[in-house]
C-alpha positions in Angstrom: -267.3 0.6 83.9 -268.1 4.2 85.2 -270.8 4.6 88.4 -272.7 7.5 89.5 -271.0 7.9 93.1 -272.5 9.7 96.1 -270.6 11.1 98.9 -271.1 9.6 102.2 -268.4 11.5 104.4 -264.9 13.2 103.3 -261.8 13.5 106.1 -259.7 16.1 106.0 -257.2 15.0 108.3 -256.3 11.5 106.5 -257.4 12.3 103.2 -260.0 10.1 102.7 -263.4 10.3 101.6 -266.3 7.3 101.3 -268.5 6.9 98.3 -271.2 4.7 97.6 -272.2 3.9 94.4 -275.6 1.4 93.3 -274.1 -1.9 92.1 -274.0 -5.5 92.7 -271.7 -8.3 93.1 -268.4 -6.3 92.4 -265.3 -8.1 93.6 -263.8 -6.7 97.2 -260.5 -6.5 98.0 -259.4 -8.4 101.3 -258.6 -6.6 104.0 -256.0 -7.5 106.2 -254.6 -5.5 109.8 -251.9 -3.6 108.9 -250.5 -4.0 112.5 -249.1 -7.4 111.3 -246.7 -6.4 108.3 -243.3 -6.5 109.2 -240.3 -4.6 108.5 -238.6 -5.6 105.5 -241.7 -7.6 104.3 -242.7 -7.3 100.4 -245.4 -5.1 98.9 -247.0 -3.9 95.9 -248.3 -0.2 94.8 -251.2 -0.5 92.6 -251.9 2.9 91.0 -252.6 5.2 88.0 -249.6 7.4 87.7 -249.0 9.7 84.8 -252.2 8.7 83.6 -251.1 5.3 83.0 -254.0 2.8 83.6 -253.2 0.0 86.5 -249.2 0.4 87.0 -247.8 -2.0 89.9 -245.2 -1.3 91.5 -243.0 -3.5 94.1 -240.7 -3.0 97.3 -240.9 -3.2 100.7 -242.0 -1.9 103.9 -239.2 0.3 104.9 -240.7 2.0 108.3 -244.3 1.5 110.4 -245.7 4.5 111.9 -243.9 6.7 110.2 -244.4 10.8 110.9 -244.2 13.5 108.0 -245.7 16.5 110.2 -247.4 16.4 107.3 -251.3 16.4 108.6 -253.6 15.1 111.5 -253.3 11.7 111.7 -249.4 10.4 111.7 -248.6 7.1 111.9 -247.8 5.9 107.9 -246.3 2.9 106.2 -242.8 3.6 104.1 -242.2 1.7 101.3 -239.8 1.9 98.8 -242.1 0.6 96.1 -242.5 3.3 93.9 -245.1 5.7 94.2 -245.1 8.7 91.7 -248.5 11.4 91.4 -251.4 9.9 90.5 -251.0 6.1 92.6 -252.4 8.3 96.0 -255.5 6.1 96.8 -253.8 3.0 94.9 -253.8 0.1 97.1 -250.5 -1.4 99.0 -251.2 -4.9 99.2 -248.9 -7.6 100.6 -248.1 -10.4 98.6 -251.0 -12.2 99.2 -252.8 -9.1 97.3 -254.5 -8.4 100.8 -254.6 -4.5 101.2 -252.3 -3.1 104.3 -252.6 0.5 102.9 -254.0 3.0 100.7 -251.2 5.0 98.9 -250.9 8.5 100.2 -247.9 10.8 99.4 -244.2 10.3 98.3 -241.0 12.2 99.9 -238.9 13.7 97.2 -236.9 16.9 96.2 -238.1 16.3 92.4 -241.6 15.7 92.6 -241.2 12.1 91.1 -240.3 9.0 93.2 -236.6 8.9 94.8 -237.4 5.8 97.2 -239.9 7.2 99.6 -243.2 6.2 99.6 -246.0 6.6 102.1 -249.3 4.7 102.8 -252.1 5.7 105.8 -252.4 2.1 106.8 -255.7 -0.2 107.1 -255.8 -0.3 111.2 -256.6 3.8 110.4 -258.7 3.6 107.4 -261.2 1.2 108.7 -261.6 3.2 111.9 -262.7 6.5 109.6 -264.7 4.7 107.3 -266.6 3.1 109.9 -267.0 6.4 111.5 -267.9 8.0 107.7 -270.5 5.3 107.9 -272.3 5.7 111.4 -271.8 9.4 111.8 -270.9 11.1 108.9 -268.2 12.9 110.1 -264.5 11.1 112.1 -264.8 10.9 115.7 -261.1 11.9 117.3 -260.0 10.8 120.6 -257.5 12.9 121.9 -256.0 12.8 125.4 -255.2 16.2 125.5 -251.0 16.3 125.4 -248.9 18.2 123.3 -245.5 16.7 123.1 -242.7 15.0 120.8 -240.7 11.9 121.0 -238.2 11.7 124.1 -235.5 10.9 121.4 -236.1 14.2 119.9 -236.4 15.9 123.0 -233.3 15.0 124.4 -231.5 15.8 121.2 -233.2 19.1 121.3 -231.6 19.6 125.0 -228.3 17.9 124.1 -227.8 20.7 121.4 -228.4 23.5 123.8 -226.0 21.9 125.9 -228.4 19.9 128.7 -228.0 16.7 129.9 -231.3 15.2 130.3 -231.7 11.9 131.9 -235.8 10.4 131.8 -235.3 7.4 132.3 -235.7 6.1 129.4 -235.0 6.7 125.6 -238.1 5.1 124.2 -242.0 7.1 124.8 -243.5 10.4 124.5 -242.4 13.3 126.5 -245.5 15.5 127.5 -244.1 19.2 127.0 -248.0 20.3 127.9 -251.1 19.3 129.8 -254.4 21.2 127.6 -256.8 22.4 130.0 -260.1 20.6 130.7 -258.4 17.4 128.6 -258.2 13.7 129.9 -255.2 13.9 130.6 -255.3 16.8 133.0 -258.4 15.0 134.8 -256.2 11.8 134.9 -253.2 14.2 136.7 -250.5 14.1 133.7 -248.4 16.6 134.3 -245.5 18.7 132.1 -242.3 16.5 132.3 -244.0 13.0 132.1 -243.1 10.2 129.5 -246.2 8.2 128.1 -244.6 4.4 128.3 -248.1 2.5 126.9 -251.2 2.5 126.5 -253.5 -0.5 127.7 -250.1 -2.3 128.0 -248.9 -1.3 124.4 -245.8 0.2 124.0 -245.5 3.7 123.1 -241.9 4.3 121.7 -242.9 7.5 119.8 -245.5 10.1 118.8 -246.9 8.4 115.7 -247.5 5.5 117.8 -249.9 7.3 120.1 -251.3 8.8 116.9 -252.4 5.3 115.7 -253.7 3.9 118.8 -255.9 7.1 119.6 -256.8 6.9 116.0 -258.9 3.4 116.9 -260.5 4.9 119.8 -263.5 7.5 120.0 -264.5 9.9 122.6 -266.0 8.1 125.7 -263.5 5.3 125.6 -261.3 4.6 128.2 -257.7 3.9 128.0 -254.7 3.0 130.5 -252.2 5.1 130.3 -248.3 4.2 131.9 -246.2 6.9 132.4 -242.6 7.8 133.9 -242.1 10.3 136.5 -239.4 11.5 137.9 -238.3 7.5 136.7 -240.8 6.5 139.1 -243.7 3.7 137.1 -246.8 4.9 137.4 -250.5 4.6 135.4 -254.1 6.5 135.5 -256.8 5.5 134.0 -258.5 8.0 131.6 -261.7 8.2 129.4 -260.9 10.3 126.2 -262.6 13.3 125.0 -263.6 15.1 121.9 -261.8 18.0 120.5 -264.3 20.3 122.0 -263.7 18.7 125.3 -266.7 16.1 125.8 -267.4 13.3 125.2 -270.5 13.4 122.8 -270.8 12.4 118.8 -269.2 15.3 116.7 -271.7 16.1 113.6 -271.1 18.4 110.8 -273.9 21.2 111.2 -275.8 22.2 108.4 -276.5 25.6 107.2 -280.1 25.3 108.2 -279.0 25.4 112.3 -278.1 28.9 110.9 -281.8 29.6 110.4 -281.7 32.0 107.3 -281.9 32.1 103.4 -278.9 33.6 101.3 -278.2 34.8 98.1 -275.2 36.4 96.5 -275.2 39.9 96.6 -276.3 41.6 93.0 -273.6 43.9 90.6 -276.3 47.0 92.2 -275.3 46.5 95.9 -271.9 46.0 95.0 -271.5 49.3 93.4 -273.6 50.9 95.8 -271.8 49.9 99.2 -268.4 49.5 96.8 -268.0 46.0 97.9 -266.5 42.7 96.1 -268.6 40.4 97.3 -270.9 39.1 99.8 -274.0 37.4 100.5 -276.9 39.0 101.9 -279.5 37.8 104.4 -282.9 37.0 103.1 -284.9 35.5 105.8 -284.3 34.8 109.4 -286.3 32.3 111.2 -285.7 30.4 114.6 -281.8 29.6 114.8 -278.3 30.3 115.4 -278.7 33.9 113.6 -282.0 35.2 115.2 -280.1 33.8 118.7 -277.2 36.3 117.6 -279.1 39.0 116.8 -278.4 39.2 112.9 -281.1 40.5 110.8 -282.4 40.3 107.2 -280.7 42.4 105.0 -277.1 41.8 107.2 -274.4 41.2 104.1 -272.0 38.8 105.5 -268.5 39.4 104.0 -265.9 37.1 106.0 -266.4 34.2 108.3 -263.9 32.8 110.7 -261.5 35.2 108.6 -262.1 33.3 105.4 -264.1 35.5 102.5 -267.5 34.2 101.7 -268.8 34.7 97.9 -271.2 32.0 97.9 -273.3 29.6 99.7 -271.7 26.6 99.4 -268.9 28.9 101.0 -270.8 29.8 104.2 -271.6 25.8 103.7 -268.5 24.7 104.2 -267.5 27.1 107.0 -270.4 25.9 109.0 -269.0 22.2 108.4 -265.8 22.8 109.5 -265.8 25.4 112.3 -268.8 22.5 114.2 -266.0 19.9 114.1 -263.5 22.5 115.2 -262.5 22.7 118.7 -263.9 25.9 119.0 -267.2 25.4 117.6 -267.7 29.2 116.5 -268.6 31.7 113.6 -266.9 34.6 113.6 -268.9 36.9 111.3 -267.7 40.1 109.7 -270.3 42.4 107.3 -271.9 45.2 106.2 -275.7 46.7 106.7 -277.6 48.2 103.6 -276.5 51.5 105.5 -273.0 50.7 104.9 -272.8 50.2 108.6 -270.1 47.8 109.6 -271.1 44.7 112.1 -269.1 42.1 113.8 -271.0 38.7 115.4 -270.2 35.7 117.0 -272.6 32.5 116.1 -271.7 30.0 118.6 -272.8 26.5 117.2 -273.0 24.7 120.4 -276.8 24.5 122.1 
């Protein structure tokens, strides 16, 4: 059967999207936590792969919160069952046909499937969706740490011939506190290891990734650390990327305040431009605030080229979810005067 879908929110940083589409009593797939697979446990791919309808693949779970350093969110399901282009979105289910997974990428030198398969598991996906549903848009927790797994970081030390001794082998070594974060409020410090969180163990990076991944800004969370060996824990409330605590929307262009069009074959030739779009109207908004006036042609935004509207659209989308919630405009006046502004987004 084929729907007319709508699109209620897409996310970037998993690669997932929700869609709703008007129909009734369509059979749903169980859902089941994809905390409680196990190593070693069977699964199946269900996918379309080289255009072949409904091909199932099985294996097992090879890895849990796996890392690829791939994108945002880190903390995947390995498989081994066989997962080629065209199953990503396929289900992993278990062998109860509950779904654990959604299918995502594969590792491989060849392009086709060499015994690597990856799967962002449920525990995320129902966290996103749930967000897609209320908000529109993910809200991320973050604590505010950039760091790697103390593993790797003694490794890293061992090769350039330091002996490092943390006290322990397993957690997350903080390399760096972020300014304004939770973490810095909670008194983390460079040189700490993140143990667990609310009494769960953090061996390594992409575990952190898919506990924060549960959580949204205004939470609060226990955080155990090591330092100097010495136990200690703070308590923290997480923030947004921009550093609060409130709901993260997608702006629209209308906070803009203008009307655009594409600029005609005429002004290109005239001001010997490629593109551009030009400044119709302004009325009460983020452009009259800025000072930009009809007839402005804006060229590039946030260094990206803008040729149409749905352009400028999307910029505005993704630079109010940004941690730096700001427009950086570039353009030209009918004069052929060049202008530079910055739109902040933020009231």
């Amino acid at each position: 059967k084929e729907y007319s879908a709508r699109i209620i929110g897409t996310d970037k940083t998993t690669d997932l999207a929700l869609i709703k589409i008007d129909a009734k009593d369509l059979p749903a797939i169980t859902i089941a936590n994809s905390e409680n697979i196990k190593v070693g446990e069977w699964v199946l791919a269900v996918g379309n792969p080289f255009n072949l309808t409904n091909t199932v693949t099985a294996g097992i779970v090879s890895a849990k919160g796996r890392s690829l350093y791939q994108n945002g969110v880190e903390s995947f399901i390995q498989t081994d069952a066989a997962i080629n282009p065209g199953n990503s979105g396929g289900a992993l289910v278990n062998t109860r046909g509950e779904l654990i997974g959604i299918n995502a990428m594969l590792y491989s030198q060849t392009g086709s499937f060499s015994g690597y398969g990856f799967a962002i598991p449920t525990s995320i996906m129902n966290k996103v969706v749930d967000d897609l549903k209320k908000y529109g848009t993910v809200q991320r927790a973050v604590i505010g740490i950039q760091g790697q797994d103390v593993k790797n970081y003694v490794d890293a030390q061992k090769d350039q011939g330091k002996d490092v001794d943390l006290g322990t082998m397993e957690g997350i070594y903080v390399a760096k506190v972020l300014e304004e974060s939770s973490a810095e409020e909670a008194g983390l410090k460079a040189g700490d290891v993140i143990t667990a969180i609310d009494g769960k163990e953090m061996n390594k990076m992409a575990d952190l990734q898919e506990y924060l991944a549960k959580k949204r800004p205004g939470d609060k969370v226990s955080v155990s650390y090591l330092r100097d060996k010495k136990k200690a824990s703070k308590t923290m409330t997480l923030k947004n990327e921009q550093g609060n605590t409130q709901v993260v929307k997608k702006a629209d262009l209308d906070v803009l305040g203008g009307n655009f069009r594409a600029i005609t074959d005429g002004q290109k030739k005239q001001l010997n431009i490629g593109y551009g779009l030009e400044v119709l109207k302004v009325n009460s908004g983020k452009f009259k605030d800025a000072g930009i006036t009809k007839g402005f042609i804006i060229q590039r935004v946030n260094d990206s080229a803008v040729k149409t509207i749905e352009d400028l659209q999307n910029l505005v989308k993704e630079a109010s979810t940004s941690r730096n919630p700001v427009l950086y405009i570039q353009g030209v006046y009918p004069t052929g005067k060049k202008a530079y502004f910055a739109v902040p987004l933020e009231d």
